[in-house]
C-alpha positions in Angstrom: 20.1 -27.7 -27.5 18.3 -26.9 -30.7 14.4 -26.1 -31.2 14.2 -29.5 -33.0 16.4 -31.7 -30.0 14.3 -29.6 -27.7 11.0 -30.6 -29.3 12.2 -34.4 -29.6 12.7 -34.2 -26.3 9.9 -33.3 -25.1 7.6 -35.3 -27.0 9.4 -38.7 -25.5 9.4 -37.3 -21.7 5.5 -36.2 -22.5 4.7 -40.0 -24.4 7.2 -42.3 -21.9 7.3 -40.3 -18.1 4.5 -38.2 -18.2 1.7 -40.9 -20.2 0.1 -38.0 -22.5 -1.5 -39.4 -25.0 -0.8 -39.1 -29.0 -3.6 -36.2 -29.7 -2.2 -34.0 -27.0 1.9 -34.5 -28.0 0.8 -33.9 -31.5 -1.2 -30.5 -30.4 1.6 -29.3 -28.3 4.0 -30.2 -30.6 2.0 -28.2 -33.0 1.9 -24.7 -31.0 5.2 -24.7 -30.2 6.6 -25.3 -33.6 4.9 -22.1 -34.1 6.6 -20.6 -30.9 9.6 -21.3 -32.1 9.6 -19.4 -35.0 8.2 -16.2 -33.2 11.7 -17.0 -30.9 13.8 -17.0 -34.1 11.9 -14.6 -35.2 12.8 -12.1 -32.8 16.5 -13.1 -33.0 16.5 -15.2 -29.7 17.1 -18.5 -29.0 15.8 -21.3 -26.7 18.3 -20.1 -23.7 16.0 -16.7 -24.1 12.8 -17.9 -23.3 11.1 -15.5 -21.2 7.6 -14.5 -20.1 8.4 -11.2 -22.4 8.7 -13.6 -25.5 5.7 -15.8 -24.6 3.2 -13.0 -23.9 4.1 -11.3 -27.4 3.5 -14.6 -29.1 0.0 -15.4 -27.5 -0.8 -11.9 -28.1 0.0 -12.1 -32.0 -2.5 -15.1 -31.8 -5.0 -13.1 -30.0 -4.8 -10.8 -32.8 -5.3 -13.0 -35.4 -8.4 -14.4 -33.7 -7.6 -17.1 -31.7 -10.2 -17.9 -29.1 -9.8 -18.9 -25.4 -9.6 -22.5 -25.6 -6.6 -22.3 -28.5 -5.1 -19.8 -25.8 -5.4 -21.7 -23.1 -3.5 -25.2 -24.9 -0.9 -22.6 -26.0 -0.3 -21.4 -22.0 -0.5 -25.5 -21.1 1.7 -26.7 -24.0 4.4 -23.7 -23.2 4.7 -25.0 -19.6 5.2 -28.4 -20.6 8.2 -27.1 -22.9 9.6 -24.4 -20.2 9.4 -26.8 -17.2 11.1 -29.4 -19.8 14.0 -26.9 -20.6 14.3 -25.8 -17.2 15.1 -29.7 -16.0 17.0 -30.3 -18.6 19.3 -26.7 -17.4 18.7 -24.9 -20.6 16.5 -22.5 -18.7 17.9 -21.1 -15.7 14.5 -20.4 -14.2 10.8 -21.5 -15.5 9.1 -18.7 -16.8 6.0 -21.1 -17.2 4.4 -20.7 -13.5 4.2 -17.1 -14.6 2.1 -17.3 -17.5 -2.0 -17.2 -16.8 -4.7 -19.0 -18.1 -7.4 -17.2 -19.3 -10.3 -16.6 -17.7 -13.8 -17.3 -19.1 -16.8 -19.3 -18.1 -16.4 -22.8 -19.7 -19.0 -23.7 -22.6 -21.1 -26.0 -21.7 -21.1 -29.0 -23.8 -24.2 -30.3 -26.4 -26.1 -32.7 -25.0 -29.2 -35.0 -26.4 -32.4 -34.7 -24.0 -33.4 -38.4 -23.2 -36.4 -38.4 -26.1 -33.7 -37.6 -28.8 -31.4 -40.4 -27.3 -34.0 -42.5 -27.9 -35.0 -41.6 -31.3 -31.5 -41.7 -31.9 -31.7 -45.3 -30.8 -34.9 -46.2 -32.2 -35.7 -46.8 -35.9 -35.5 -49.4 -38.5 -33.7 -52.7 -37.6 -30.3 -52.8 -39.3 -29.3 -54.9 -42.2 -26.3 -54.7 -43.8 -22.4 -54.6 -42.0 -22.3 -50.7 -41.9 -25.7 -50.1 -40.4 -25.1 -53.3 -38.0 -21.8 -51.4 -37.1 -23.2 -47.7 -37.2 -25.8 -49.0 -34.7 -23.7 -50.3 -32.2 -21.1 -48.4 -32.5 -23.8 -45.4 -31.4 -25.4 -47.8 -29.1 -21.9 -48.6 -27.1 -20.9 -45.0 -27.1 -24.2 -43.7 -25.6 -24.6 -46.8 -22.8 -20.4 -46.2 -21.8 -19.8 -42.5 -22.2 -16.5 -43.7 -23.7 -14.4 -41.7 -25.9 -14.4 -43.1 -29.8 -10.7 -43.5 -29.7 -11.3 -45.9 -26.8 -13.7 -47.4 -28.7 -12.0 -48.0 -31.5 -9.2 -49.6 -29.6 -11.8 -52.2 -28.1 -10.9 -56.3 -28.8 -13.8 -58.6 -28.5 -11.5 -59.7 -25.5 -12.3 -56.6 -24.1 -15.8 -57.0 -23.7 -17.2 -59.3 -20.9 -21.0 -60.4 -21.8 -21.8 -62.1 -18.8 -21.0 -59.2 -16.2 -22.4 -56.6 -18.9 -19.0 -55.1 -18.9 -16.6 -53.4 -21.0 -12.5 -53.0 -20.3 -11.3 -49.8 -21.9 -7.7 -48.4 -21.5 -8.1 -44.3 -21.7 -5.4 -41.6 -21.6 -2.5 -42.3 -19.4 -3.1 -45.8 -20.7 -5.2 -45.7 -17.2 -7.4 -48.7 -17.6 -11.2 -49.0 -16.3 -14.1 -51.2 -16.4 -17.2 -49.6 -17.5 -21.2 -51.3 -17.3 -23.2 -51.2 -20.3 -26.8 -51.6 -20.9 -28.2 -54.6 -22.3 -29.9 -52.5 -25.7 -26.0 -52.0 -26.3 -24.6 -55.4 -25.7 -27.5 -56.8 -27.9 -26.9 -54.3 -30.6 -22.9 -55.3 -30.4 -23.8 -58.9 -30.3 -25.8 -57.9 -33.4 -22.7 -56.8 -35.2 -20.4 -60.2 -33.9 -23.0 -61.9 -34.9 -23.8 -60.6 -38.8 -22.1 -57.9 -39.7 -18.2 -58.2 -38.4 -17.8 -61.7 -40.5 -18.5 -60.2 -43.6 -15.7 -57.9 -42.9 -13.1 -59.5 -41.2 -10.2 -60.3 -43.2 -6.0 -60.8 -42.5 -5.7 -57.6 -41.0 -8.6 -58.0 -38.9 -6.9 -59.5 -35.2 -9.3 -59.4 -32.5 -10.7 -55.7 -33.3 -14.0 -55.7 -31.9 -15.0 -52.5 -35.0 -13.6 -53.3 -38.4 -14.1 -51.4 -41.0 -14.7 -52.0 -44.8 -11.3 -53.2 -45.2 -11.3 -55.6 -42.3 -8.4 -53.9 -40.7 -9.7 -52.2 -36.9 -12.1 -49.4 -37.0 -10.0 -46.0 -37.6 -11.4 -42.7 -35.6 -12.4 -41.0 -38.3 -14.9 -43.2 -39.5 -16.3 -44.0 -36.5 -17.3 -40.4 -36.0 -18.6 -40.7 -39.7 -21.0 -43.8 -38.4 -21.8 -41.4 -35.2 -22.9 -38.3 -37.9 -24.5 -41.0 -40.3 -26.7 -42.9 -38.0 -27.9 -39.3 -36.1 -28.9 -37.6 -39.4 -31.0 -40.8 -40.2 -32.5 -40.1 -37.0 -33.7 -36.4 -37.8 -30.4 -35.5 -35.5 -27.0 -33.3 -35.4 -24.4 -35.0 -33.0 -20.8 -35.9 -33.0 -19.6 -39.0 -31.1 -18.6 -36.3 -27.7 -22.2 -35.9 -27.9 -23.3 -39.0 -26.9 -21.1 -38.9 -24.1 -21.8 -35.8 -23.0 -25.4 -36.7 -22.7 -24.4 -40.2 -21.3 -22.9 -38.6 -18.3 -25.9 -35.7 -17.8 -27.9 -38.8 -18.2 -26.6 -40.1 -15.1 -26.4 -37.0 -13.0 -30.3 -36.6 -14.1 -31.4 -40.3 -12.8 -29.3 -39.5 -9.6 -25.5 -40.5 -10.1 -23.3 -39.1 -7.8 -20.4 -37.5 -9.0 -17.7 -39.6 -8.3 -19.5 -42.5 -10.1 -19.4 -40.4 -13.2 -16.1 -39.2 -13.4 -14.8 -43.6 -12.9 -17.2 -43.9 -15.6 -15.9 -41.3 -18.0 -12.2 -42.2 -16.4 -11.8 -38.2 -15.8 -8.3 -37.8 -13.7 -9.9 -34.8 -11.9 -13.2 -34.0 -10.6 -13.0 -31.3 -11.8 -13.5 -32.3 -15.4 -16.6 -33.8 -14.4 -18.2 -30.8 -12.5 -19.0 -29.3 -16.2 -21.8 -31.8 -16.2 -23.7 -30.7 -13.1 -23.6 -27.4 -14.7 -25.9 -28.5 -17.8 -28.1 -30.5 -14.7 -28.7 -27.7 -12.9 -29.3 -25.5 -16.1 -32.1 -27.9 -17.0 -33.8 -27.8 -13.7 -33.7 -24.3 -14.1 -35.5 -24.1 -17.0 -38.2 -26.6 -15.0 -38.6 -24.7 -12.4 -39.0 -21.5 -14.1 -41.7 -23.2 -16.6 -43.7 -24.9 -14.1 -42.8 -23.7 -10.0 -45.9 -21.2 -9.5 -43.6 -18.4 -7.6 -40.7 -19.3 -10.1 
């Protein structure tokens, strides 16, 4: 089997049997094109893939700066290929459970206090399409904790106005129903209402975000409306942000845990538990300020 076959490969089992979504087969896809070469490189082929040859190729990107997040998609991204080739009986045996993930205390993520969220929220009422859209677009982000690609993959289907609902279908096309605040719903309605008919055109289907084109919303300029709106606000934010503080939101008024992870649609607790981190930081930081033996 050749690199490319190999690679092919693996992007279909990762897409059809395993659910990954399009970001993360593009990323892996990425580093080990890069892998590959060091392999050839070194005069070796796919058959050769051992720990020896993996090490020497994180280590060159060590070298060349690479920090431990970039390391640690490299290690993930390797075992997806080794355990792959192993299955597929190019490799006799999987070097991947063999290789570690660094160590390192996770950064915690940025997150708006609730008085920022507000202002954020607050201001003149919009007008035209693009600040109709900017606004709820920031709005439904915030009230949902969603990710902007599920966002931008919303139908007006999608979203039920009576229950105060919203369907999304995340990664693993795992789908989940999420509340949302009336503020939101009335700023979406906002846009349905007067801004999304001066944009919709041929291309336009049931896309709940259009943009200028009338085709659906794109990523990219979502995030744009996310930076846009928050810099008219006084703020720096990206659309993670506002989910980030969306979830320590919760966990601050008295969410449990498990409620937030269903509500971000996290697989593993685990990926939640990052959030209790920034909660506890913050009482901390109370405590210390105002406890009289602090």
């Amino acid at each position: 089997m050749s690199g490319p076959e190999a690679l092919e490969g693996l992007a279909a089992h990762l897409t059809h049997e395993l659910g990954r979504s399009p970001n993360t087969v593009r990323g892996y896809l990425a580093d080990l094109r890069s892998l590959l070469a060091h392999v050839d490189e070194c005069g070796h082929d796919l058959a050769d893939l051992d720990v020896r040859l993996v090490r020497a190729w994180l280590s060159r990107a060590r070298e060349a700066g690479a920090g431990r997040s970039t390391i640690a998609r490299r290690v993930a991204a390797v075992r997806a290929l080794t355990r792959y080739l192993h299955r597929e009986g190019v490799l006799r045996v999987d070097p991947g459970p063999r290789l570690s993930t660094p160590s390192g205390r996770r950064a915690l993520p940025t997150v708006l206090d609730e008085e920022q969220a507000t202002a954020a929220l607050s201001g003149p009422a919009p007008e035209t399409p693009i600040e109709l859209r900017r606004r709820a677009v920031v709005e439904l982000l915030y009230a949902t904790g969603v990710r902007v690609a599920e966002l931008c993959a919303l139908d007006r289907a999608d979203l039920d106005r009576a229950r105060e609902t919203i369907r999304v279908l995340g990664k693993g096309d795992k789908e989940r129903t999420v509340p949302v605040g009336v503020p939101a719903l009335d700023a979406v309605d906002a846009w349905v209402g007067r801004g999304r008919p001066e944009l919709v055109g041929p291309r336009s289907g049931d896309a709940l975000f259009l943009g200028v084109r009338g085709a659906r919303l794109g990523v990219r300029q979502a995030r744009e409306d996310v930076y846009a709106h928050l810099r008219s606000a006084g703020l720096d934010g990206s659309p993670h942000d506002l989910r980030h503080s969306a979830a320590t939101h919760l966990l601050n008024g008295g969410a449990d845990l498990r409620s937030v992870q269903e509500f971000l649609g996290h697989a593993s607790p685990r990926s939640t538990q990052i959030y209790t981190h920034v909660s506890v930081d913050r009482l901390r930081a109370a405590y210390r300020q105002a406890h009289p033996r602090a």
